[in-house]
C-alpha positions as CSV (number, residue, x, y, z in Angstrom):
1,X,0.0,0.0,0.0
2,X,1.0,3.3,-0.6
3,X,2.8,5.3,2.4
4,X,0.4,7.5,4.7
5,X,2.4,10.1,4.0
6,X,2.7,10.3,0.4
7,X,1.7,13.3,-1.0
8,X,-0.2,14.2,-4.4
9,X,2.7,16.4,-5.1
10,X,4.9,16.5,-8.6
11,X,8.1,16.5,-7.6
12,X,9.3,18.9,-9.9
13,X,6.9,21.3,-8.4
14,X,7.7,20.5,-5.4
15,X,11.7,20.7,-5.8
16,X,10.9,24.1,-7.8
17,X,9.2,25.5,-4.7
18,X,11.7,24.5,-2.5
19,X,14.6,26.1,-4.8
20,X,12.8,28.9,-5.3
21,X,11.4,29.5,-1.2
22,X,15.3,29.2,-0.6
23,X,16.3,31.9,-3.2
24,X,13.9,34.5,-1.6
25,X,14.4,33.8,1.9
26,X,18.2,35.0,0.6
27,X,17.3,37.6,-2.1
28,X,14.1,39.7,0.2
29,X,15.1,43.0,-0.2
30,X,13.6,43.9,3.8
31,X,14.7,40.9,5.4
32,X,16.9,38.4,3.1
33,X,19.8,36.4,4.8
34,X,22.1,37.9,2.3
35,X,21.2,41.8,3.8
36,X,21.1,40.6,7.4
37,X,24.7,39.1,7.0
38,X,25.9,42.0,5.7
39,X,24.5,44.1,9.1
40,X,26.9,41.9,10.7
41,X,29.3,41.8,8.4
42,X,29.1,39.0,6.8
43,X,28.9,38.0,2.8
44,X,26.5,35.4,1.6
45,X,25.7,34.4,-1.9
46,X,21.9,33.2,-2.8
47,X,21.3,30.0,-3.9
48,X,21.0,28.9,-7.4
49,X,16.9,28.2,-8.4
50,X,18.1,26.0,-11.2
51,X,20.9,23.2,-12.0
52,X,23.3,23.7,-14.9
53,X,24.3,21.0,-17.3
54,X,26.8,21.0,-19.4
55,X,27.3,19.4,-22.7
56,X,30.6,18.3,-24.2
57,X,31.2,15.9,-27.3
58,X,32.6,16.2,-30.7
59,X,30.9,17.7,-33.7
60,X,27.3,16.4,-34.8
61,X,27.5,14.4,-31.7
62,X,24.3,14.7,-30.6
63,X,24.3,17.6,-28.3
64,X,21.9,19.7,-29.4
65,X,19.3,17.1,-30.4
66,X,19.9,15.6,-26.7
67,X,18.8,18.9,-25.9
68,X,15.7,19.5,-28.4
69,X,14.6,15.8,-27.3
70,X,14.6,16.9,-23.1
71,X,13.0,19.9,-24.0
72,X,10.7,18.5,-26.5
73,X,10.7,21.7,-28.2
74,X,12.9,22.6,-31.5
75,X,15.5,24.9,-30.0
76,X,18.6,24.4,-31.3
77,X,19.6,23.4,-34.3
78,X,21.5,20.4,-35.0
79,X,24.7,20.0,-36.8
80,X,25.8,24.0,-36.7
81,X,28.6,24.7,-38.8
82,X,31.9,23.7,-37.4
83,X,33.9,26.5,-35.5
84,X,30.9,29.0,-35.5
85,X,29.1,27.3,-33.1
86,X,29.5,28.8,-30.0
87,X,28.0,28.8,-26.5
88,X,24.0,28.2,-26.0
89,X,22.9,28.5,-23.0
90,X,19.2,27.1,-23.1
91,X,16.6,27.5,-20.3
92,X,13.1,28.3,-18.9
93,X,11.1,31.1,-19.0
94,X,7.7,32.9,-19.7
95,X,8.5,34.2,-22.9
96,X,10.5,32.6,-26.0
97,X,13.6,34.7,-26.4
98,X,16.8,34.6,-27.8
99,X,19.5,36.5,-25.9
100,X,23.2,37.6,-26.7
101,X,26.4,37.6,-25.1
102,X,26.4,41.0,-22.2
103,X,22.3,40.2,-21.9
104,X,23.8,36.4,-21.3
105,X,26.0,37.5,-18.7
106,X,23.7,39.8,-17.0
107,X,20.6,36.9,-16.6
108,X,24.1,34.5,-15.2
109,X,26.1,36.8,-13.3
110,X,28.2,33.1,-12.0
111,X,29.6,33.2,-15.5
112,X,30.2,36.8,-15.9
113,X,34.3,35.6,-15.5
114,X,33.9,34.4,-19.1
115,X,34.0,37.4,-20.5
116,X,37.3,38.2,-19.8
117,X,38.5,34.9,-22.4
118,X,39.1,37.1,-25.6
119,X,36.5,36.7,-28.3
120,X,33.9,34.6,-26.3
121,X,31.5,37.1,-25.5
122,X,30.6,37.3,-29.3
123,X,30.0,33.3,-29.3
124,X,28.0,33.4,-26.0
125,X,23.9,33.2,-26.2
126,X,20.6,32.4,-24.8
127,X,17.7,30.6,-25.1
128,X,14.3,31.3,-23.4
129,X,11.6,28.9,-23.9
130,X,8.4,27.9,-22.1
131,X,8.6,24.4,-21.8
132,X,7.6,22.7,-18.5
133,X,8.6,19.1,-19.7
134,X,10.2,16.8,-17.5
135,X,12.6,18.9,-15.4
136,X,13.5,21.4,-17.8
137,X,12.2,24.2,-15.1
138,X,14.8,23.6,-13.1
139,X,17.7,23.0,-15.5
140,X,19.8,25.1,-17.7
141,X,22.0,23.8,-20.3
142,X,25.1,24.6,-21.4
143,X,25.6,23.6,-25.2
144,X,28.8,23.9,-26.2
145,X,30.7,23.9,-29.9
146,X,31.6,20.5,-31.4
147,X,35.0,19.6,-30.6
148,X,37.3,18.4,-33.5
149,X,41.1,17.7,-34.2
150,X,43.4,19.4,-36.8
151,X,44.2,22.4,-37.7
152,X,40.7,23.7,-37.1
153,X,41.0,27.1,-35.4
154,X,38.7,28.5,-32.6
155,X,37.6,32.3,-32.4
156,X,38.0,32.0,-28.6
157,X,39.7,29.5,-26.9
158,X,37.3,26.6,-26.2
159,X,39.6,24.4,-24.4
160,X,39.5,26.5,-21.2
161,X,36.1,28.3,-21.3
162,X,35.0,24.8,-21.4
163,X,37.3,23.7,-18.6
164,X,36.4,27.1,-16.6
165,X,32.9,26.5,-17.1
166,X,33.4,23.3,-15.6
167,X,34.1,24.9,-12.4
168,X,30.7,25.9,-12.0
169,X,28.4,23.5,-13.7
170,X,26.4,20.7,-11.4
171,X,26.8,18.1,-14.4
172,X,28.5,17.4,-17.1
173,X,28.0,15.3,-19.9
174,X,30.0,13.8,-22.2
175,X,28.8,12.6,-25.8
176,X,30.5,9.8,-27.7
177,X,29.6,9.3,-31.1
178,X,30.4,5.6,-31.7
179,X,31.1,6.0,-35.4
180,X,31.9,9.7,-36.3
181,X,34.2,12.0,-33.5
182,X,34.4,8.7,-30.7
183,X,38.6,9.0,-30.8
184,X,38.7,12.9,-30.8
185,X,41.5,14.1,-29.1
186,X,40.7,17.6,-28.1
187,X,38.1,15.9,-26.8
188,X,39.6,13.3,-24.5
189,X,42.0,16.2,-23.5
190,X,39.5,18.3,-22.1
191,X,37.4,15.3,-20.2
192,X,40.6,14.1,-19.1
193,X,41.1,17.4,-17.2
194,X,37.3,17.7,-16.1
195,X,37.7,13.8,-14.7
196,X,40.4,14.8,-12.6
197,X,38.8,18.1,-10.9
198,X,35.2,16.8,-11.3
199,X,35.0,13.3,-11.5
200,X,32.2,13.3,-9.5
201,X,30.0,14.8,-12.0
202,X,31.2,13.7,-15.6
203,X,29.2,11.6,-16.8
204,X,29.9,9.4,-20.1
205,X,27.3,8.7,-23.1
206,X,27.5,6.3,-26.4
207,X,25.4,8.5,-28.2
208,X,23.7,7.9,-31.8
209,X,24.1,4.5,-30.6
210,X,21.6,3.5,-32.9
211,X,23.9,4.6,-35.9
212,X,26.1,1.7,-35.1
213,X,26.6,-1.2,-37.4
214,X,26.4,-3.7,-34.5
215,X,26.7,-4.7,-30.6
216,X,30.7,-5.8,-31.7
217,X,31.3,-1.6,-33.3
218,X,29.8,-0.4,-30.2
219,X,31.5,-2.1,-26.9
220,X,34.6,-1.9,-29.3
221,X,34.3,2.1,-29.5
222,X,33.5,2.0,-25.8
223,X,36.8,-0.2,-24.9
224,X,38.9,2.4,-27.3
225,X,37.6,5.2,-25.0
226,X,38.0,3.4,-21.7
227,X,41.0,2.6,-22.9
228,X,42.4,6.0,-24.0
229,X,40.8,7.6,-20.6
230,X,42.7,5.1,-18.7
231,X,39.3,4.7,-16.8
232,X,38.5,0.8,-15.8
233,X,35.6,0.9,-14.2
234,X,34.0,2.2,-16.8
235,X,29.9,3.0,-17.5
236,X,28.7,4.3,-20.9
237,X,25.2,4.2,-21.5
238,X,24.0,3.7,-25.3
239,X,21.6,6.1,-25.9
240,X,20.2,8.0,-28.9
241,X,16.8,10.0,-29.8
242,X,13.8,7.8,-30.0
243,X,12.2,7.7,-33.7
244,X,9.0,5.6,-34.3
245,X,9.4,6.0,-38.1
246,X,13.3,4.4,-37.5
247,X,13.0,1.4,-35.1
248,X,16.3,-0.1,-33.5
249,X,17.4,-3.3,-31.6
250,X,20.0,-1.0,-29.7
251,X,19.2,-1.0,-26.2
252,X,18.2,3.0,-25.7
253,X,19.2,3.8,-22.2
254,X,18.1,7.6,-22.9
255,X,16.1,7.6,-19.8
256,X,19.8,6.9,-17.5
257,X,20.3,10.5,-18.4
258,X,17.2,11.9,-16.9
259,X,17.7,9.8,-14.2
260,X,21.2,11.3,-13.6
261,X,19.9,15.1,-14.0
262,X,17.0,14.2,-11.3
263,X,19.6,12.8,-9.1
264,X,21.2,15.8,-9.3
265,X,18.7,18.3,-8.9
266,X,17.6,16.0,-5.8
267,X,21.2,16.8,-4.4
268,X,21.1,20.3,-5.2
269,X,17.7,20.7,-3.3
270,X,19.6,18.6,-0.1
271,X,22.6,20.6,-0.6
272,X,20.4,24.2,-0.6
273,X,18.4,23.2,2.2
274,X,21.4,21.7,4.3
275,X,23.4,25.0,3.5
276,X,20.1,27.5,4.8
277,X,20.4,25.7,7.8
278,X,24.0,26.2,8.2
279,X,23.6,30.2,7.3
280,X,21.1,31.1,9.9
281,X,22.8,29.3,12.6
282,X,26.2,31.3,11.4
283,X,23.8,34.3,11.3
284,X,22.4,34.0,14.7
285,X,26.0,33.2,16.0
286,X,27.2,36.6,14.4
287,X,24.7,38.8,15.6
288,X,24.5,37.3,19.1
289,X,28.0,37.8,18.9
290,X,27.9,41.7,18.0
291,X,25.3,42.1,20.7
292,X,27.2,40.6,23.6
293,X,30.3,42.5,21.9
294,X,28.4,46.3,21.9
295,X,27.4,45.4,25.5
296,X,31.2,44.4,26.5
297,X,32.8,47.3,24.6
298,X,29.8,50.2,26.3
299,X,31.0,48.4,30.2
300,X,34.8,48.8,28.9
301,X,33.9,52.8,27.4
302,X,32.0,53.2,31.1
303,X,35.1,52.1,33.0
304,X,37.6,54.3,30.4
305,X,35.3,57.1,30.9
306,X,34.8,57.1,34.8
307,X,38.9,56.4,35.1
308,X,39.2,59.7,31.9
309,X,36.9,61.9,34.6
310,X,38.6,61.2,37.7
311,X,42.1,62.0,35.7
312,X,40.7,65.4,34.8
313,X,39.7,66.3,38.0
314,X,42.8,65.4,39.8
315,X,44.2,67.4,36.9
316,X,42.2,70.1,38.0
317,X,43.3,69.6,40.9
318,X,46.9,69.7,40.7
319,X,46.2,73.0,38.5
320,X,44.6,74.6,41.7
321,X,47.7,73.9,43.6
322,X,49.8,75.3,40.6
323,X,48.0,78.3,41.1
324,X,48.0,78.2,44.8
325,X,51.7,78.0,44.5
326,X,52.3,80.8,41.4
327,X,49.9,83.5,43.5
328,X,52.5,82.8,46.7
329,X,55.0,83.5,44.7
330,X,53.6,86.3,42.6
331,X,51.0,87.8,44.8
332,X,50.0,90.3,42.2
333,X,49.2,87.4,40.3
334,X,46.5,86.4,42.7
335,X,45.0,90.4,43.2
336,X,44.4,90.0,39.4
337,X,42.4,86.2,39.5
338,X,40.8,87.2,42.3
339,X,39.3,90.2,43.6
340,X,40.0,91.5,46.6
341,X,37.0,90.3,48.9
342,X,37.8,86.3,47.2
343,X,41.0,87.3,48.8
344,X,39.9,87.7,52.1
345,X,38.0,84.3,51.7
346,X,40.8,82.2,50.1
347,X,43.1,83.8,53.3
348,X,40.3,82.7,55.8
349,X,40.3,79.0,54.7
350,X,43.8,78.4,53.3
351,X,45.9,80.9,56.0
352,X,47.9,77.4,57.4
353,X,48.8,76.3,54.1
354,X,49.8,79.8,52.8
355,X,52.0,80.0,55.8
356,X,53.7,77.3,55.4
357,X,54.5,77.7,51.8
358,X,55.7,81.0,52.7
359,X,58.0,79.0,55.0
360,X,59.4,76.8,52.1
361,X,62.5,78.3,50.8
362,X,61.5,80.2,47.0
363,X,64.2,77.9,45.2
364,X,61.8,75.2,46.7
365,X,58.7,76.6,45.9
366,X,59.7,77.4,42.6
367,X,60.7,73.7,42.1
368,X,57.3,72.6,43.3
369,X,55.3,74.6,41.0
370,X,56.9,73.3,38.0
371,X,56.4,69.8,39.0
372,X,52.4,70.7,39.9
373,X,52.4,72.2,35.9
374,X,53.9,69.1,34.1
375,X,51.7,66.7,36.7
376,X,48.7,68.7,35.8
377,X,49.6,68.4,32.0
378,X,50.4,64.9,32.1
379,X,47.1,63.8,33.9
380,X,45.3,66.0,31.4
381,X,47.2,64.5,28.5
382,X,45.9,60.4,30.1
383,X,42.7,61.8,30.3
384,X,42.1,62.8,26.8
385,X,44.2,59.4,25.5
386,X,41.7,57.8,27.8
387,X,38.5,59.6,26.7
388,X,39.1,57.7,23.1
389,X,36.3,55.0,23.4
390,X,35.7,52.2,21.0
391,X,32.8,52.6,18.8
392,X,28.8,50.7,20.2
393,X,25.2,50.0,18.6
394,X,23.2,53.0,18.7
395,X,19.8,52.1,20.4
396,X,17.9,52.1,17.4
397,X,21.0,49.7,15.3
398,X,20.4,47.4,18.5
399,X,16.5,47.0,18.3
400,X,16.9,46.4,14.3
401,X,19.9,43.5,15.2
402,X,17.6,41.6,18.2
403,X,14.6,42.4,15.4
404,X,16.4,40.2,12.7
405,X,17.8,37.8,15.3
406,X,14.1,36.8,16.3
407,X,13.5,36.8,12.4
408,X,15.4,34.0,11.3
409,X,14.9,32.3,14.9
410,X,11.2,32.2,14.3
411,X,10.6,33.0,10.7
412,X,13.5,31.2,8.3
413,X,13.9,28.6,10.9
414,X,10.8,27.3,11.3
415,X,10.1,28.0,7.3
416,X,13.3,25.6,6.3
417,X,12.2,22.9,8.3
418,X,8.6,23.2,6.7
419,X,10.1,22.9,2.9
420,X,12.6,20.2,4.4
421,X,9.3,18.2,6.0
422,X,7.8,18.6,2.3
423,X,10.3,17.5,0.3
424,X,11.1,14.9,2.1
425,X,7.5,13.5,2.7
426,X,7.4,14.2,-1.6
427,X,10.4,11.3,-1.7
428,X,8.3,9.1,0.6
429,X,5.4,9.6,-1.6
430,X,7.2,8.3,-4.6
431,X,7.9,4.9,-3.0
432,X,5.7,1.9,-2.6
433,X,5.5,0.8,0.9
434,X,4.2,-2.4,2.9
């Protein structure tokens, strides 16, 4: 019987909602993980909303029609004349449209590095269509020029924008045409150096398998390849485009390859949820961290400023004794500071200290009030250094911080465990239970 908690729910809508809850729980302009790391200063980067597969294989491989066949719409053309084909990148959208290199770059701002490789950006397009068939929604491909030997020349150097766009593709796949390009050796070359960085997500195809004389032409082109790969345990599925009006005995495992892109966009779902979890626990950490930081750094300014205040006044201080000392000395000095009736009062309080400095020898006195002027000047001197206090949250910058802490505690938390529950409970759902 089917699972009790199996849910009427496509997965590919269900995967899309995911990816794309994800994207705007980063993106929100108000209160998106990406501008409530920054308040903390941190840097985040938003999750993708689609997978990107790449395509690699020689000329009239198969690419494109690989492509037109997923799709099931008539987007690229087959066959394209060799060295003008360029980059296609082919993916979903509301409206057909066809876009050019800078608008390319702009929609994928991950491959905006590209246009630094000289002449590329000429070679670089898009392709907008509106299918919703299998999971093209969530996929874009990445078509890329037939690969050939000789002394065919390139307007851009195709080995390494496809090796660079390796770097940032989920999948790659690698067409084998078992009687045309099988043996190419720019070809091997370049998935020799994928394999080695990304052997995790190369992937090998016989394709136009049905174009093959026979079983014996087919495992034999797949031994030469294994063989020139250096690769033993070796899987290459046979696959070409299904044609009712062409029958074949070859054993088309087409279907392996939407199998792998599924798998794939499962993991990237995994990997999306797994890494929201990881950012608001960072996030959480960081602005718990700047609150308890503001709150150490205002006790350390209090202590600096109390320790600054009592420096002044005993600065003051040691002033008023300077000037105690200086008006002994220089008594018109005094007459002119105070008037004469402040004299009379200063005399009432302070006679026994002004006659004992006036029984201190002058060379002694004289000493004194010079060492009273630099004390005074030094303790004012500690008290400004002091008075330099490290910079806190203004009231209003700590409401917005505990505001967006109780955010992601109650809002994004809760919301990633929901879309974890549901696309979990969608894998259940797909599964035939006791």
């Amino acid at each position: 019987m089917k699972s009790r908690y199996a849910l009427n729910v496509d997965p590919k809508c269900c995967n899309e909602r995911v990816l794309n809850d994800c994207h705007q729980m980063y993106t929100d302009s108000d209160r998106g993980l990406i501008t409530i790391a920054q308040s903390v200063g941190m840097t985040l980067l938003p999750p993708r909303k689609k997978i990107t597969v790449m395509l690699i294989g020689g000329h009239s491989v198969g690419k494109s029609s690989f492509i037109n066949w997923y799709v099931e719409e008539h987007i690229q053309k087959p066959g394209g004349a060799i060295g003008t084909h360029g980059f296609t990148f082919v993916t979903s959208g509301c409206k057909r449209t066809s876009l050019t290199g800078k608008a390319t770059f702009q929609l994928y701002p991950q491959f905006k590095q590209f246009q630094k490789v000289k002449g590329v950006s000429e070679y670089i397009s898009t392709e907008i269509c509106t299918s919703r068939q299998k999971q093209f929604s969530l996929v874009t491909f990445v078509d890329t020029p037939g690969l050939v030997d000789g002394d065919m020349k390139y307007p851009f150097d195709v080995d390494q924008t496809i090796l660079q766009l390796g770097d940032v593709c989920d999948l790659i796949l690698v067409f084998f045409d078992p009687i045309g390009q099988a043996l190419c050796k720019r070809t091997l070359n370049i998935v020799e150096q994928l394999k080695v960085k990304h052997g995790d997500r190369v992937n090998f195809y016989l394709s136009k398998a049905d174009e093959a004389r026979g079983e014996s032409d087919r495992q034999k082109a797949m031994m030469q390849i294994a063989q020139e790969l250096g690769i033993h345990d070796f899987d290459m599925p046979t696959i070409y485009i299904p044609n009712p009006n062409k029958p074949s005995r070859c054993v088309n495992q087409i279907e392996e390859v939407c199998h792998t892109i599924q798998k794939t966009i499962d993991q990237t779902v995994q990997n999306t949820l797994n890494t929201l979890g990881k950012d608001c626990e960072v996030i959480c950490e960081a602005v718990i961290d700047t609150l308890n930081n503001d709150r150490l750094c205002y006790k350390e300014n209090s202590s600096v400023c109390n320790l600054s205040c009592a420096l002044t006044l005993l600065g003051f201080s040691v002033m008023l004794l300077f000037i105690l000392f200086i008006s002994n000395i220089y008594w018109e000095f005094l007459v002119v500071l105070l008037s004469a009736y402040g004299i009379e009062t200063l005399l009432l309080y302070l006679d026994p200290f002004m006659r004992a400095l006036d029984s201190l020898p002058m060379q002694i006195q004289l000493i004194i009030c010079g060492f009273l002027m630099q004390l005074s000047v030094i303790l004012h001197i500690l008290a400004y250094l002091l008075f330099n206090s490290k910079p806190t949250l203004s009231g209003k910058q700590k409401i917005e911080l505990q505001e967006k802490l109780e955010y992601v505690q109650e809002m994004v938390k809760p919301k990633k465990k929901k879309l974890h529950v549901i696309y979990h409970q969608q894998s259940i759902g797909d599964q035939d239970t006791d």
